[in-house]
C-alpha positions in Angstrom: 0.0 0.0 0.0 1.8 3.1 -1.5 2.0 6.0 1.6 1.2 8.8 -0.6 -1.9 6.8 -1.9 -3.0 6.6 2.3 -2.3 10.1 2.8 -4.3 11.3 -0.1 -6.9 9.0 1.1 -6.9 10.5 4.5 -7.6 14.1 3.1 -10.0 13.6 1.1 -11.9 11.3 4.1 -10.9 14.7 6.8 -12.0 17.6 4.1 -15.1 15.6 2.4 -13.9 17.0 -0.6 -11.6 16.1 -3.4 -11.0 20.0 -4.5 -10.2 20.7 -0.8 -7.6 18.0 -0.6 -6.2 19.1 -3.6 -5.3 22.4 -2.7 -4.1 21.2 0.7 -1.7 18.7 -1.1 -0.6 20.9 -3.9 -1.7 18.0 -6.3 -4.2 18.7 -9.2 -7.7 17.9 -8.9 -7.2 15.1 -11.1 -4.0 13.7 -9.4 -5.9 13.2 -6.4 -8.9 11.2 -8.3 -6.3 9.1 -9.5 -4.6 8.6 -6.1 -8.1 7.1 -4.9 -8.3 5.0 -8.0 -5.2 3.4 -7.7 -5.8 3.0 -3.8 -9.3 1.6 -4.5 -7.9 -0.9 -7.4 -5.2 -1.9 -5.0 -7.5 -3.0 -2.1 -10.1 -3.9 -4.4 -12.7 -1.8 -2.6 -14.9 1.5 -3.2 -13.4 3.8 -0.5 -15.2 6.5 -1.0 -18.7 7.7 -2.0 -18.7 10.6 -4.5 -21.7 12.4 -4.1 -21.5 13.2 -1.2 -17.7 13.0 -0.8 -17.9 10.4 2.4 -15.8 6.9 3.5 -17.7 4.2 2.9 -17.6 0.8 5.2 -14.5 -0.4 4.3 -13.7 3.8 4.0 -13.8 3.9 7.5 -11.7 0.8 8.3 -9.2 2.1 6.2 -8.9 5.5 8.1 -8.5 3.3 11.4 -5.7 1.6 9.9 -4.1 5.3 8.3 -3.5 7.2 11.4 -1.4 4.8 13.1 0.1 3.4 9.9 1.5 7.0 8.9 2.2 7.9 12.1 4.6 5.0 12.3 6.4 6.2 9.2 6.9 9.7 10.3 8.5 9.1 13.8 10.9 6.2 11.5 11.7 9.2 9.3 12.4 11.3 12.2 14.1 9.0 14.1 16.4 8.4 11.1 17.1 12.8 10.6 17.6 12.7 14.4 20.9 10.8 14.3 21.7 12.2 10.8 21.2 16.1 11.3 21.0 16.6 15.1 21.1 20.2 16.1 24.3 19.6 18.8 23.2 21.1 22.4 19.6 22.1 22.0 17.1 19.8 23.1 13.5 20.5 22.7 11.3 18.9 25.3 7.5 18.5 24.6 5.3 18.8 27.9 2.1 18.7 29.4 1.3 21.3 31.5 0.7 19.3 34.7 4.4 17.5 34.3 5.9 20.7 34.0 7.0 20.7 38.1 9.5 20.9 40.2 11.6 18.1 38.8 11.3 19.5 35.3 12.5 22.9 36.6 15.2 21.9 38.7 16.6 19.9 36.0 16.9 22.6 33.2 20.1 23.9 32.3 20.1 27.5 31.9 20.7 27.2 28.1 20.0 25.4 25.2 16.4 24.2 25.7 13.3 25.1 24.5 9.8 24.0 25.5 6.5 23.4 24.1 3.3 23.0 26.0 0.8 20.4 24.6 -2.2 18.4 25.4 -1.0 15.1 27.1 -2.6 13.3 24.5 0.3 15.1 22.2 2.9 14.9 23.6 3.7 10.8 22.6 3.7 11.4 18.9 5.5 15.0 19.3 7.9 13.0 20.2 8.2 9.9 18.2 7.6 12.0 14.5 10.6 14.3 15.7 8.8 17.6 16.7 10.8 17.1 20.2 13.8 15.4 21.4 12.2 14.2 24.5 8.5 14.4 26.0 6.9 14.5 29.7 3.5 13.3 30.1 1.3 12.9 32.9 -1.8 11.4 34.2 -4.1 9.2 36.3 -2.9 5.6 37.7 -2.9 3.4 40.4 0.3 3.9 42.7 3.4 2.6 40.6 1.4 1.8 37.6 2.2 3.0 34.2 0.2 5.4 32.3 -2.0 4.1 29.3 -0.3 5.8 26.4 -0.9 5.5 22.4 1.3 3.6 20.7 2.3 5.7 18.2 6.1 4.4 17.9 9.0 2.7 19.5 9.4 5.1 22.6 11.5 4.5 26.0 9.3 5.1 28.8 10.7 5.5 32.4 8.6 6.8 35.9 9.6 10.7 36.7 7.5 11.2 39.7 4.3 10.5 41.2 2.3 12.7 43.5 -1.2 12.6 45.8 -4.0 13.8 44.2 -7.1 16.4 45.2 -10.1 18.1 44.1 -10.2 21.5 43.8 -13.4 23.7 45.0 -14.8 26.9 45.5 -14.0 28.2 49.2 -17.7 27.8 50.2 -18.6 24.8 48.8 -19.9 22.5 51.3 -17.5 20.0 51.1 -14.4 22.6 51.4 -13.6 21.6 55.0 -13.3 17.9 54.9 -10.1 16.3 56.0 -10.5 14.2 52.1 -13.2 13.3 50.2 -13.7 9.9 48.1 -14.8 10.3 44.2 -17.9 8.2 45.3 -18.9 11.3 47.3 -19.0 13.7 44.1 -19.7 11.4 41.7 -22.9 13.9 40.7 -21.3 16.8 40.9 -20.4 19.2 38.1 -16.9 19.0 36.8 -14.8 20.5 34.1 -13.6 18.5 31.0 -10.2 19.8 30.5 -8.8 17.0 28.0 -5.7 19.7 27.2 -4.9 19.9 31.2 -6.7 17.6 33.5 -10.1 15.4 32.4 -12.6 14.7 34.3 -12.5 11.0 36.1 -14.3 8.5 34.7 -15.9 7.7 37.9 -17.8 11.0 37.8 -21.7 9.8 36.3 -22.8 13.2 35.2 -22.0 15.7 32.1 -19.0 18.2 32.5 -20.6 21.5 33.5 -17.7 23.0 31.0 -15.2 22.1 29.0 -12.1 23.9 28.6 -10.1 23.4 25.7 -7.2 25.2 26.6 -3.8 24.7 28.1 -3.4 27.4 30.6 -3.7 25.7 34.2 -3.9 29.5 35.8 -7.2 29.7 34.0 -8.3 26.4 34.6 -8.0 26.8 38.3 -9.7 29.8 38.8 -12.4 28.7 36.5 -12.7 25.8 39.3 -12.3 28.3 42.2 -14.9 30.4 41.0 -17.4 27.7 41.1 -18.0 26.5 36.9 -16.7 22.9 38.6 -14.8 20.8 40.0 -10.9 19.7 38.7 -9.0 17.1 40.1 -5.1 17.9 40.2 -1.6 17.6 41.7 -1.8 18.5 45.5 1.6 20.4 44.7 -0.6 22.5 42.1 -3.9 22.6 44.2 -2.5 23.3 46.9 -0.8 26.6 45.5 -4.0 27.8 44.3 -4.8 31.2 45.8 -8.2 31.1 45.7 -10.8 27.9 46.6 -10.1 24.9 48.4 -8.0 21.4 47.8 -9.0 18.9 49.8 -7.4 15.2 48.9 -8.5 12.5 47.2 -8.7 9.2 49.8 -10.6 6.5 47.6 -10.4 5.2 45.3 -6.3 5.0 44.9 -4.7 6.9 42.8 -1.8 9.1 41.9 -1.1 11.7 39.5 1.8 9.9 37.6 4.7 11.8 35.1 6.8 9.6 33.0 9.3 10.7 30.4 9.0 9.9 26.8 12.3 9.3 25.0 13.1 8.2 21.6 15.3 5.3 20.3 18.2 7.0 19.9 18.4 10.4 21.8 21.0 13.0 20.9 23.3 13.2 23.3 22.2 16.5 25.0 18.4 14.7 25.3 20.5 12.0 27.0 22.0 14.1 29.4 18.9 16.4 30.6 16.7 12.7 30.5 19.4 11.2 32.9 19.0 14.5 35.0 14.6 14.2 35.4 14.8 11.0 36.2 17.9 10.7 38.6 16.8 10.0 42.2 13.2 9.3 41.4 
């Protein structure tokens, strides 16, 4: 199955439109028609509805298939220019904005880094497709279990910290003054869906009361304080809130995990700054 084939494919499938993915691809209108074609002849199945541009059954079980399969062959093509063309010294270090603590901090040398702040769901194939030389993701477990991550390439994952959790409400909620409080007892609650920062469990039964699709935990938390819903955090972070109250999570048991994402073969200045976040863990 020829790559370029699969990508057109994909295009046409996101933009409904053969035109759209055209222009997006720099191909003609044509090339693109032909791309299908050849794709459909190869697999021996219609892919795609014309009118109406739209996947059709074995479409869609194609796109399941494209993601990961072209993923895969970017992070080999960027694992291939990292050991040909590596920038010596800089490292750039893909994070999610709950993994960027004190660990992170105290490890940065004063020069040569540079980093971006994505979605945790991001981070992985930042890393594996090259955008970053390293990556630090974090998220729900159970004590000393690893997080559930995509498997978007061959990536070495090691532990960088785990830390109690807690729930994060307004000053005056009725709940604020409890020693901790068990996900059972807020289960019906309103929380915030912030997929970019910190979801809401999947104990909690009821429909966010917002969703925040941004990446700025200052805003997140005083959204929370201010009373649009609950968050569960880091009690390092919820703790430093000015505002509202963080009262820890007892039951059920979990931890609010960070693990570093590295690549195959790190340049050495990744190397060095991985070996400094997770030394002493």
């Amino acid at each position: 199955m020829d790559p370029h084939l699969l990508r057109t494919f994909v295009a046409v499938a996101r933009l409904a439109s053969f035109s759209g993915a055209a222009r997006e691809l720099g191909y003609t209108q044509s090339a693109v028609s032909q791309h299908i074609a050849a794709l459909e002849g190869d697999l021996c199945a219609e892919l795609l509805t014309r009118r109406p541009v739209a996947p059709t059954p074995a479409g869609v079980r194609l796109l399941e298939h494209a993601g990961p399969l072209l993923l895969r062959l970017d992070a080999a093509r960027a694992d291939v220019l990292r050991l040909a063309a590596a920038p010596p010294g800089r490292v750039t270090v893909a994070v999610s904005p709950l993994a960027a603590g004190p660990r992170l901090l105290a490890a940065l040398p004063a020069t040569g880094v540079t980093l971006r702040v994505l979605a945790p769901a991001e981070v992985p194939a930042a890393v594996a497709t090259g955008g970053c030389d390293l990556g630090l993701v974090d998220g729900l477990a159970a004590p000393s279990d690893p997080l559930r991550l995509p498997d978007v390439a061959p990536l070495t994952v090691t532990g960088a910290g785990e830390d109690g959790l807690a729930v994060l409400l307004p000053a005056d909620h009725p709940f604020a003054r409890r020693a901790s409080l068990r996900l059972d007892d807020l289960a019906d609650a309103r929380w915030i869906d912030a997929p970019g920062v910190a979801p809401a469990p999947a104990a909690v039964r009821t429909a966010p009361a917002l969703r925040y699709a941004g990446t700025d935990l200052h805003a997140l938390c005083a959204l929370a304080a201010a009373g649009h819903g609950l968050v569960l955090l880091p009690r390092r972070v919820a703790g430093a809130v000015g505002a509202g109250a963080a009262v820890p999570l007892s039951e059920p048991r979990l931890v609010h995990r960070t693990e570093l994402l590295a690549p195959g073969a790190p340049t050495p200045a990744a190397s060095a700054l991985a070996a400094r976040l997770t030394a002493s863990r």
